[in-house]
matplotlib code that plots the C-alpha trace (Angstrom):
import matplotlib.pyplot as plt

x = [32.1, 35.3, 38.7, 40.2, 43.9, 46.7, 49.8, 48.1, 44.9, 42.7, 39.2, 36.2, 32.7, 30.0, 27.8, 28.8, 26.4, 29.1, 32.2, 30.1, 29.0, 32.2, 33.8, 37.3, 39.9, 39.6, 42.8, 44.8, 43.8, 44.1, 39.9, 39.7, 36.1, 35.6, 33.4, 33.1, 34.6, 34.5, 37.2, 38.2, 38.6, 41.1, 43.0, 43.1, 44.6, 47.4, 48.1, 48.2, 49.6, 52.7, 53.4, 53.5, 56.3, 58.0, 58.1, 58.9, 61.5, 64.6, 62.7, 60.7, 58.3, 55.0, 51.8, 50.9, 53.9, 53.3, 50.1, 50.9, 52.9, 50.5, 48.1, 50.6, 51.2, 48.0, 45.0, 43.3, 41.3, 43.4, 40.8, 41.3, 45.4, 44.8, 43.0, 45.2, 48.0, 46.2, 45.9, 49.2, 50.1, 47.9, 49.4, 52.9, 54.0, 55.0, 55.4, 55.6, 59.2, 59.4, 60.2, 58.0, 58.7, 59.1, 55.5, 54.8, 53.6, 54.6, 57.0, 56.1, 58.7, 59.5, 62.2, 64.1]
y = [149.0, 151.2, 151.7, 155.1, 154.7, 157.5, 157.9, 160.0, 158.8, 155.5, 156.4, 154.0, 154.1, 152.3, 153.9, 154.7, 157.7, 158.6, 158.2, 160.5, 163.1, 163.2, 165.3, 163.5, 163.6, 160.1, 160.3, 160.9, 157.6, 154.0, 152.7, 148.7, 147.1, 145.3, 142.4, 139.7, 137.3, 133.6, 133.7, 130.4, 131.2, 133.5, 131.4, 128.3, 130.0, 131.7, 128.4, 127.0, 129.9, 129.7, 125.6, 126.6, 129.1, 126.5, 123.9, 126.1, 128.5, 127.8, 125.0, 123.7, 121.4, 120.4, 122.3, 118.2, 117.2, 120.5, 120.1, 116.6, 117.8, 121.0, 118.0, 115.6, 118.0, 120.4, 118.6, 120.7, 119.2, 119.4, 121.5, 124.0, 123.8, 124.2, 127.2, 128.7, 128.3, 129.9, 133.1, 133.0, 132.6, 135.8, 138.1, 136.9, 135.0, 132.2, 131.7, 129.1, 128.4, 128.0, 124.0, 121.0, 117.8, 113.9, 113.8, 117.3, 119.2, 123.0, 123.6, 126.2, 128.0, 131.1, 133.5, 133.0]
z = [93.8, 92.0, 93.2, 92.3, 92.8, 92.4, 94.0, 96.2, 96.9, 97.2, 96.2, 97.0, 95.1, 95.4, 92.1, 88.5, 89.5, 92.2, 89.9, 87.5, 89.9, 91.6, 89.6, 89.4, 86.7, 85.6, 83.5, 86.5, 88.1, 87.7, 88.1, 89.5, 89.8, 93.1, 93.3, 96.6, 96.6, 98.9, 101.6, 101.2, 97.4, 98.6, 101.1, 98.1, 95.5, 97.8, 98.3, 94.9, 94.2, 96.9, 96.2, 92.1, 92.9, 95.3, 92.8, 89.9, 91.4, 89.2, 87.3, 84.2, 83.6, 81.8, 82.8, 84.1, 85.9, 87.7, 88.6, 89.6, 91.7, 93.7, 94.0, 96.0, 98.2, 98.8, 98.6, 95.8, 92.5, 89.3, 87.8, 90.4, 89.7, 86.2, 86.9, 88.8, 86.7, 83.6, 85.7, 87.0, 83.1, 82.3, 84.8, 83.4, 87.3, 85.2, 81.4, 78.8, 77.5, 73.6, 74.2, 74.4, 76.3, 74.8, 75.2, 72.9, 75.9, 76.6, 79.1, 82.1, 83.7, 86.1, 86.9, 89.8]

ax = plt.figure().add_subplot(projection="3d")
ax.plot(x, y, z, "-o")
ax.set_aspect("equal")
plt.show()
């Protein structure tokens, strides 16, 4: 499945054949893939998602303190944490800080 998107109009396809045949201007529109995806999937990384930005809001810390920290309070696996965190770190949510703790490990931090 494709998501056409404009300012204008959302645009859903299930085919390449229909994107093709469709005659659109594809330079006038932002194209997404779709894919399922697990429910609960969803609903656990909203809320790894949410208790990172708690904890982090106004604050820095190693990528393992923070993760100790999700885990106290949301009963998630670390690997899951970790996960999260590298996406959040992709789509630029939260950032490392050019610093490194006692221990050499890279501070994470986010804007306010």
């Amino acid at each position: 499945m494709y998501l056409l998107l404009s300012d204008k109009d959302k645009i859903i396809l299930d085919t390449v054949q229909e994107l093709e045949m469709g005659g659109f201007q594809l330079d006038k529109y932002k194209i997404y893939n779709l894919s399922p995806i697990d429910p609960s999937e969803l609903i656990n990384d909203g809320q790894i998602r949410d208790m990172v930005c708690h904890i982090l809001r106004g604050d820095q810390m190693s990528k393992n303190e923070l993760i100790e920290k999700v885990i106290t309070n949301i009963d998630v696996p670390k690997s899951k944490v970790s996960k999260v965190i590298t996406k959040m770190k992709k789509e630029k949510v939260i950032y490392d800080i050019e610093d490194w703790n006692y221990l050499g490990e890279r501070i994470i931090g986010m804007d306010k």
